[in-house]
VOGU-3710 file (C-alpha; in Angstrom, 3 decimals, decimal comma):
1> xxxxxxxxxx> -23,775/-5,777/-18,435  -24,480/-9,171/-18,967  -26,175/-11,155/-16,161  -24,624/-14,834/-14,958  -26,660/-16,660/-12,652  -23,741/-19,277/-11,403  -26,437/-21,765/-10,581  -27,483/-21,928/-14,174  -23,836/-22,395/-15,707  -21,791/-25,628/-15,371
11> xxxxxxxxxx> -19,171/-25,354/-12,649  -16,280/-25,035/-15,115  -18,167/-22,474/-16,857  -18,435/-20,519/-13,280  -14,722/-21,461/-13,119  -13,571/-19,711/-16,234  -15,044/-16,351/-15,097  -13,924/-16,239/-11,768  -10,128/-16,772/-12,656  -10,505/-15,087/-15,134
21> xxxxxxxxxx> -11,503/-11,904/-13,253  -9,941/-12,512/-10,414  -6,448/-11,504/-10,824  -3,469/-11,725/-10,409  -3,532/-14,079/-8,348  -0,496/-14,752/-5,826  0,643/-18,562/-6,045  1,521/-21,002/-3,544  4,073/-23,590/-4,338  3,226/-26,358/-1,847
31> xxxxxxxxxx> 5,518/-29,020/-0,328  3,867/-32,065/1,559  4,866/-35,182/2,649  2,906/-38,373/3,254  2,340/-40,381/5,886  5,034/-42,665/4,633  7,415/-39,928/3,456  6,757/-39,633/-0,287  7,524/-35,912/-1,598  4,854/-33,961/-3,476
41> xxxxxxxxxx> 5,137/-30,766/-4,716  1,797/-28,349/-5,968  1,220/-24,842/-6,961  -2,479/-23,302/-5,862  -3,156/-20,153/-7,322  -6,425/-19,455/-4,587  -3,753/-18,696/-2,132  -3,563/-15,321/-0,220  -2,561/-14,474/3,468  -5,032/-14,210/6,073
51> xxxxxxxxxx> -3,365/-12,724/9,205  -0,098/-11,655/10,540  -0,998/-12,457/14,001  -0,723/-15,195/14,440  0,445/-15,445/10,686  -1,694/-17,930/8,969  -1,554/-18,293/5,280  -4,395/-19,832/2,999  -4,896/-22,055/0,169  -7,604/-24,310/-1,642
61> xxxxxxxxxx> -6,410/-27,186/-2,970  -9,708/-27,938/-4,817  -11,485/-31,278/-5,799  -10,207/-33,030/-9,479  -13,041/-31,452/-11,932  -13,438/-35,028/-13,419  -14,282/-37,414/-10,828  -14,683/-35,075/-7,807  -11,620/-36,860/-5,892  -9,295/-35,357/-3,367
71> xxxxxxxxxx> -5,641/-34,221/-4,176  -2,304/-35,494/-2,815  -1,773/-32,313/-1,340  -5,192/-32,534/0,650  -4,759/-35,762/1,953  -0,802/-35,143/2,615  -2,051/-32,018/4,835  -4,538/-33,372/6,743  -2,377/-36,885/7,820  0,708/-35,026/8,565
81> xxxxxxxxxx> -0,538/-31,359/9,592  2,525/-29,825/8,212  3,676/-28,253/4,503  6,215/-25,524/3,322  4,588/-22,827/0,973  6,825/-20,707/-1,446  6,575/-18,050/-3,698  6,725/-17,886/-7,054  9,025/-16,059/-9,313  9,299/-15,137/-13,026
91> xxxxxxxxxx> 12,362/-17,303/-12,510  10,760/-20,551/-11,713  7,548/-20,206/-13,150  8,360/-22,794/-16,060  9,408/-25,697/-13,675  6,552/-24,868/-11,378  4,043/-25,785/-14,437  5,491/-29,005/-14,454  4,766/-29,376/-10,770  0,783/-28,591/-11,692
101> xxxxxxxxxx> 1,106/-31,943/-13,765  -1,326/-34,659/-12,091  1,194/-36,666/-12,027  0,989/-40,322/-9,833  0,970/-40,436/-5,894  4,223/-41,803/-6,360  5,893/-39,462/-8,403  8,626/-37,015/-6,908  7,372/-33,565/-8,699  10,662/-32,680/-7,306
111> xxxxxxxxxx> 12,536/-34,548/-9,236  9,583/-34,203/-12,710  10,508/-30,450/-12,270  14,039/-29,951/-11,604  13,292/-27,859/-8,117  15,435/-28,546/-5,642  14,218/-29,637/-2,066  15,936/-28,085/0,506  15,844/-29,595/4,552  13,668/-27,320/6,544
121> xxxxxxxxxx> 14,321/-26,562/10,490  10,429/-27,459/11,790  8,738/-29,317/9,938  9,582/-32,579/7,190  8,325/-30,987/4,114  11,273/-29,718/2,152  11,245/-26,105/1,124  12,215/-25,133/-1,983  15,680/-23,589/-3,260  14,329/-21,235/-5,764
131> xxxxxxxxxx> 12,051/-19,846/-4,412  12,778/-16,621/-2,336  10,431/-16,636/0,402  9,994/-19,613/2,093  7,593/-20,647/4,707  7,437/-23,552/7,044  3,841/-23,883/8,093  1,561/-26,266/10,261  -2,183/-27,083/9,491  -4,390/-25,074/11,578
141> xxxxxxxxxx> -7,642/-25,574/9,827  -8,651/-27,342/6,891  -12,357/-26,023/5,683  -14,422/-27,914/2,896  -16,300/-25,743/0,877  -18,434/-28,507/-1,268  -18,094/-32,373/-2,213  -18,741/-31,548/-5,783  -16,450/-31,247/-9,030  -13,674/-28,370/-8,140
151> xxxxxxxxxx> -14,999/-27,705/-5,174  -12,752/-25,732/-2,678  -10,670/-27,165/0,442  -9,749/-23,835/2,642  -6,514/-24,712/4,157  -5,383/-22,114/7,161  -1,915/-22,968/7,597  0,152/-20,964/10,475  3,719/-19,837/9,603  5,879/-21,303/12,244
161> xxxxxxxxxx> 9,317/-20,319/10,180  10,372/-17,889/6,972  13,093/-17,638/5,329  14,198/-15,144/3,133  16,500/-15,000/0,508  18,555/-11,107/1,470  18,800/-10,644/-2,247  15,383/-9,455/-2,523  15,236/-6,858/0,582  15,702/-3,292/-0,022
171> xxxxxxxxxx> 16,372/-1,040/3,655  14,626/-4,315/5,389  11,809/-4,602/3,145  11,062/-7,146/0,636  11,120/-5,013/-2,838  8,824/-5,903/-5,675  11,306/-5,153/-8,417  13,298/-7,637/-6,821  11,388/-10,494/-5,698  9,730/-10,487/-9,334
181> xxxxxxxxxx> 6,777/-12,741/-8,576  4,103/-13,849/-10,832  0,735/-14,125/-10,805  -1,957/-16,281/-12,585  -5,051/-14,970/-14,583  -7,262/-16,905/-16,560  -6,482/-19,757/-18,962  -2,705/-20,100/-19,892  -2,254/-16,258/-18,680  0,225/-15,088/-15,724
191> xxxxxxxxxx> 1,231/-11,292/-14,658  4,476/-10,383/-14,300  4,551/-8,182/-10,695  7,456/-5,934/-11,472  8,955/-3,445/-13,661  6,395/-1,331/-15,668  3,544/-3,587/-14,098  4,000/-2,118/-10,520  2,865/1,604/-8,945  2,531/3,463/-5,850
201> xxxxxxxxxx> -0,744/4,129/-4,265  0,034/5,662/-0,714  -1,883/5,469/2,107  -4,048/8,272/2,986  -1,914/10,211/5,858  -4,925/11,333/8,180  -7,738/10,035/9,576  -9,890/12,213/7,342  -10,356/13,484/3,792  -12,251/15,653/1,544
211> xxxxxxxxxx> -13,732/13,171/-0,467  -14,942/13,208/-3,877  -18,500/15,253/-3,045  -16,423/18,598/-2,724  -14,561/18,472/-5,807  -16,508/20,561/-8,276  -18,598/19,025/-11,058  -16,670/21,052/-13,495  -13,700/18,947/-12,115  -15,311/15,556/-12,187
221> xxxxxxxxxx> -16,242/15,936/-15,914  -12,868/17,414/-16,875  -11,104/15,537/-20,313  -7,997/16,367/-18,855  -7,833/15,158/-15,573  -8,015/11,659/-14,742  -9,156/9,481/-11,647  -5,793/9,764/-10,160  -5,811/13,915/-10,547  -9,648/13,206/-8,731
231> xxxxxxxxxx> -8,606/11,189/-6,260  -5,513/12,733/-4,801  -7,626/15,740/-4,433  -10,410/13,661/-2,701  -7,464/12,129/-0,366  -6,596/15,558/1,292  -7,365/15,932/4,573  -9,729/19,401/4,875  -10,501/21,977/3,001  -8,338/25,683/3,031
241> xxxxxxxxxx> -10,607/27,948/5,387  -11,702/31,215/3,205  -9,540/33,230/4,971  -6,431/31,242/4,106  -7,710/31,252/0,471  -8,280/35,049/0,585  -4,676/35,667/1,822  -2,923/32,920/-0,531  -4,392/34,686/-3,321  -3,532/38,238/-2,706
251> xxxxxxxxxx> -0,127/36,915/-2,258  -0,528/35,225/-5,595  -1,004/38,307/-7,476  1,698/40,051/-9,432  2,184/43,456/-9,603  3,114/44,183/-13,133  0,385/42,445/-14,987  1,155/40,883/-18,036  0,405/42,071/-21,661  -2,904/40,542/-23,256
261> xxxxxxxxxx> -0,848/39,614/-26,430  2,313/38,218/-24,800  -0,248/36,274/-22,345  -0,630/33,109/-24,488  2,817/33,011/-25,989  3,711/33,204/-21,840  1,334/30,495/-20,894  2,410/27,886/-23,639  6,130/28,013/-22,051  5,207/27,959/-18,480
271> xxxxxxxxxx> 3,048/24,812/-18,867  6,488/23,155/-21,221  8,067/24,046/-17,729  5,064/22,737/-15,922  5,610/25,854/-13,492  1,815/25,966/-12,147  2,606/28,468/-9,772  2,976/31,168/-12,102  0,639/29,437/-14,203  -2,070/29,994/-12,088
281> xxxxxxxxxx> -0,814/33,968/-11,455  -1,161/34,239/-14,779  -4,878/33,264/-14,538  -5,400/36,037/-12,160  -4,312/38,499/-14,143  -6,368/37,557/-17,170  -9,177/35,873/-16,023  -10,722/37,286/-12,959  -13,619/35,873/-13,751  -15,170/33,127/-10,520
291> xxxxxxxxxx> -15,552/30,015/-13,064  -13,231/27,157/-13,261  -11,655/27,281/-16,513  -9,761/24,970/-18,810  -6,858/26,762/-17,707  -7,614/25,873/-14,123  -7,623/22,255/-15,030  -4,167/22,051/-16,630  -3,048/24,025/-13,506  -4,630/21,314/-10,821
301> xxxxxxxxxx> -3,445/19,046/-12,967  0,389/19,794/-12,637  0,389/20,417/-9,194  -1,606/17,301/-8,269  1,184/15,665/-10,536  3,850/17,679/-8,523  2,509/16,149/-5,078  1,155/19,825/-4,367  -2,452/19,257/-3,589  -2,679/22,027/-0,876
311> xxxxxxxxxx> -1,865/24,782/-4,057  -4,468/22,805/-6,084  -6,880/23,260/-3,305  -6,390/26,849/-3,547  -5,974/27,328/-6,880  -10,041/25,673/-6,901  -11,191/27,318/-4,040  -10,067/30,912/-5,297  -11,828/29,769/-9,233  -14,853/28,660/-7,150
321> xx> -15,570/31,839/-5,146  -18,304/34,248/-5,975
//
């Protein structure tokens, strides 16, 4: 791998890799108001909550790269200790680039993008129609990270209000499919959080798991399964006792065993069917033999995929005994 020493790089060198592997990153569409009541309107892709209790969201509205000055948003925040922060959708991504502009003190990115302020109930700062997660916030901290060129201003911002657009919630819940927010990567790239792009990962359901150092090597090296196979196996919570694993497999075995020459014709159409219960009787029958086979693998493989990790634990444990 190639070594970077950020101290020996230019800051918008160390820049460029960090955004660009860091991501997606969630983006905060920020709504301030100065001291004399002038509108501004920023998105801050360093944004990310911090705690639900109290909430408290963060953001870094960073230093200008060429002359090391302060932002609107920055100095908005810290005279007025209040802001609304919003999502970002697919929807609105287009009109929040124009908000990114560094446009004038002055200007109304409000009225530059074609967003449209809406009052909010706490605080001055208008929120923003589009968006469909709005929250009102007030300053709680604002941390400088440097005084150099992009350097970092953490702003900890507590939630006071949110309001959410009922559009998006599925049984209570704000769904991803549905919210559709974006994310930024690197240069001119964003990430589209919906659709194909998102997938399940559940929690694990116990306070304990196997873990990856009693899956078999034979498993770890496998071509055919993959690190989700591994780790869904890794995620169960013990081990079958060899007494449950001695009984499960006498209960596995057929009694009229099947024919050597109709045995791969059979096993070709139960995998189609992905049945790996028989499957695996199937193994019994014509390969007593104690090591894990490729035909082992396609049956872990299926039942990890079916959500039956107890009858892949089994299925290895019985293939692993001597």
């Amino acid at each position: 791998m190639k070594m970077i020493d950020p101290q020996e790089l230019p800051p918008a060198q160390v820049y460029r890799y960090m955004v660009g592997a860091i991501g997606p990153r969630p983006i905060a569409l920020v709504a301030t108001c100065s001291a004399d009541g002038e509108r501004n309107l920023a998105p801050f892709s360093f944004f990310n909550v911090f705690s639900p209790n109290p909430p408290v969201v963060g953001f870094s509205p960073c230093r200008r790269g060429r002359d090391k000055t302060l932002k609107d948003t920055y100095h908005n925040l810290v005279a007025t200790q209040e802001c609304t922060v919003q999502v970002v959708t697919f929807d609105m991504a287009e009109q929040v680039n124009i908000a990114s502009t560094e446009f004038d003190a002055s200007v109304d990115e409000f009225q530059k993008s074609g967003l449209t302020p809406l009052p909010s109930d706490l605080v001055t700062p208008p929120r923003v129609q589009e968006s469909p997660f709005q929250m009102e916030c007030r300053l709680q901290q604002m941390i400088p990270l440097g005084d150099q060129a992009i350097s970092g201003n953490l702003a900890l911002c507590e939630v006071i209000r949110m309001h959410v657009d009922e559009s998006i919630l599925v049984d209570g819940l704000i769904n991803p499919h549905r919210i559709d927010v974006v994310g930024r990567n690197g240069q001119n790239f964003y990430t589209r959080a919906s659709g194909d792009a998102i997938f399940e990962v559940p929690r694990p359901a116990a306070r304990t798991a196997v873990g990856y150092e009693h899956i078999p090597q034979a498993l770890k090296d496998s071509q055919l399964l993959t690190a989700h196979h591994l780790t869904q196996l890794a995620l169960f919570p013990e081990l079958p006792s060899e007494k449950t694993v001695k009984t499960w497999k006498e209960g596995m075995r057929v009694s009229s065993p099947v024919a050597a020459e109709v045995a791969p014709v059979l096993w070709e159409e139960l995998k189609q069917n992905k049945d790996y219960q028989k499957l695996f009787q199937l193994i019994l029958q014509t390969d007593p033999s104690p090591l894990l086979t490729d035909e082992l693998e396609c049956v872990v493989q299926l039942a990890v995929d079916a959500h039956d990790i107890e009858f892949a634990w089994k299925a290895i444990a019985c293939c692993s005994q001597t």
